[in-house]
N, C-alpha and C positions, 0 to 999 in steps of 0.2 A: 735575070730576075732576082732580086733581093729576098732571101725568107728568111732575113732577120726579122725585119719588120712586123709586128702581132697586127693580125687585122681580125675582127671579131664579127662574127652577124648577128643580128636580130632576124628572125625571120616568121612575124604573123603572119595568121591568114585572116583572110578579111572575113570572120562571120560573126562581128558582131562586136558589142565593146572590149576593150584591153578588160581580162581578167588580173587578179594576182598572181596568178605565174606566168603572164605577160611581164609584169611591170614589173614581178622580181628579176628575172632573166633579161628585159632591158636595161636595168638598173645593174647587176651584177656583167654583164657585156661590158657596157659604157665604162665602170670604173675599171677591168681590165685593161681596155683601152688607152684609157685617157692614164693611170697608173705607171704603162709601159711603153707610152711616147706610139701608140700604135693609132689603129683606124677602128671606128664604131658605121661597120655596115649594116644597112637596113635591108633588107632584100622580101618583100609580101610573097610568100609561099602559096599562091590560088588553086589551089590540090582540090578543094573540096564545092565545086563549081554547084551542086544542089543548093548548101548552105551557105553561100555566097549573101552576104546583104548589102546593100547601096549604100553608101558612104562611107563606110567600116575604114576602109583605108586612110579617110581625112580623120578618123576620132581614132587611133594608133598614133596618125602625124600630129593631131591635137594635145593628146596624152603625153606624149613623148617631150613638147615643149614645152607643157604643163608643168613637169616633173624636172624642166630644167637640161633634157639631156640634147644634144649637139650630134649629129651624126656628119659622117665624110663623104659617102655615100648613098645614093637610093633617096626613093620618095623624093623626088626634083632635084636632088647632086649627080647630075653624070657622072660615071666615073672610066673607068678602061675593061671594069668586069662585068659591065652589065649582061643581060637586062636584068632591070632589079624589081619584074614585075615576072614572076614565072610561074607557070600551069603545071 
């Protein structure tokens, strides 16, 4: 296994729209990432199964390519670390 290589996550959870400290902490990942020749994982952290709301997940994946960022992983990229949906 390589650990040169920087791989970073993103990890919301689905309850609700991307805040600002969503969208700073995706934004500060991704340049990480994309800076250091490394990988932008996405991986939805479902911890919080009360405050779960329906769609959350497509408006994080909507935001995110909103804002222009590209991930390697997660939210429909298989990858070899999944699963990139976890409780």
């Amino acid at each position: 296994m390589d650990f040169s290589k920087i791989r970073v996550r993103y990890a919301p959870s689905p309850t609700g729209e991307p805040h600002v400290g969503n969208i700073r902490t995706a934004i500060f990942d991704w340049l990480i990432a994309r800076n250091s020749s490394g990988q932008f994982i996405v991986r939805v952290e479902d911890t919080d199964q009360a405050r779960k709301v329906e769609g959350a997940i497509e408006l994080q994946k909507a935001s995110l390519k909103w804002l222009g960022l590209d991930w390697d992983e997660g939210l429909g990229l298989d990858g070899k670390y999944g699963p990139y949906i976890q409780s």
